[in-house]
N, C-alpha and C positions, 0 to 999 in steps of 0.2 A: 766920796761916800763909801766905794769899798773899804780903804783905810779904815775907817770910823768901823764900819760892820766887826769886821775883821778885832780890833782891840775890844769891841763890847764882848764880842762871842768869845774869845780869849779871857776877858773877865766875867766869864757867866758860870766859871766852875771854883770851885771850895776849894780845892786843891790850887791851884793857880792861884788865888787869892792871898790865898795863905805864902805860897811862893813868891807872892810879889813883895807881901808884909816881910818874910825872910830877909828878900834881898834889900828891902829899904836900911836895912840896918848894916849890911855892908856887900861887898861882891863873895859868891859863894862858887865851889863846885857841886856836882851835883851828891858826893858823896854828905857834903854840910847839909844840903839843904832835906835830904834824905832823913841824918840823925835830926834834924830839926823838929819834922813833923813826923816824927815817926812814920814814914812810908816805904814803900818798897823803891830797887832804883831804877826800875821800869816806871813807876808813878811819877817819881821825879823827873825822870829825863822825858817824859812824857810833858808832864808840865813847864817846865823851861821851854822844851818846844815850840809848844805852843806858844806861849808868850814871847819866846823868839821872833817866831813864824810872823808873830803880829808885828812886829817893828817897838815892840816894849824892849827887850835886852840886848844888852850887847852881849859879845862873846870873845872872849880875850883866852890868847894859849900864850902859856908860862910853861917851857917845857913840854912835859905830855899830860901838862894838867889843861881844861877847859874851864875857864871862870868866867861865870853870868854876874852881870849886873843891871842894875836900871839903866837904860839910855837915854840919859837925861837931856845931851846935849843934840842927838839926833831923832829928836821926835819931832811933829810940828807942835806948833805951840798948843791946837786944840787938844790932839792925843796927850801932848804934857800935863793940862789941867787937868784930863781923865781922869789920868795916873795920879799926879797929885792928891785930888780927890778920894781916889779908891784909898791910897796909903794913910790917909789921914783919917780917915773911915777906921780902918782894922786898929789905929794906935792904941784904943782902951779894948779893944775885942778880945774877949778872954783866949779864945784861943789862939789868933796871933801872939797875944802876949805869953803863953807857956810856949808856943816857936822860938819866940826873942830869945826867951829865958836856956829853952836847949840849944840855940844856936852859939850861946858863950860855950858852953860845956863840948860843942862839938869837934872833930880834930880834921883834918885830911888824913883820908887813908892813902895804902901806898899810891905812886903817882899813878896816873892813868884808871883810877878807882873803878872808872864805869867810862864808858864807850862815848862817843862825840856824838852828837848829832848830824 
């Protein structure tokens, strides 16, 4: 049951959300997901965290880059359909949809952009 608590409260915030719609469309650092949603990169590494924290991302280092993605393959299966769920939720949400959209346009900045978790 904590599990469960844990990913609801992690998807109870707009930003997180949006974060998660981000990463459905590929694995990001957090300087992407930053230009994505136009936030600051206290906002985002805030939100990766949390979604972290919950058992939703992975976190993969290339270098002194850190790159989040969905963990798809380490979730249980009920957290999976959550996730599922929530992703298929934001797919026509206007504003996930202008995330998507600046997430093509976005670049890595130099490596190590912003600080690990």
């Amino acid at each position: 049951m904590k599990e469960l608590t844990k990913v609801f409260k992690a998807l109870s915030d707009e930003t997180r959300l949006r974060t998660l719609g981000v990463l459905r469309e590929k694995e990001c650092c957090v300087c992407e997901v930053m230009q994505a949603l136009e936030i600051s990169q206290s906002k985002a590494s805030r939100a990766l965290g949390a979604l972290y924290d919950a058992g939703v991302l992975k976190l993969r280092k290339e270098g002194r880059w850190s790159l989040y993605s969905i963990d798809r393959e380490g979730m249980d299966s009920r957290v999976a359909s959550i996730i599922e769920a929530a992703t298929r939720a934001l797919k026509d949400n206007p504003n996930a949809v202008r995330g998507r959209e600046r997430l093509k346009k976005a670049e890595r900045m130099e490596p190590g952009c912003a600080y690990d978790m």
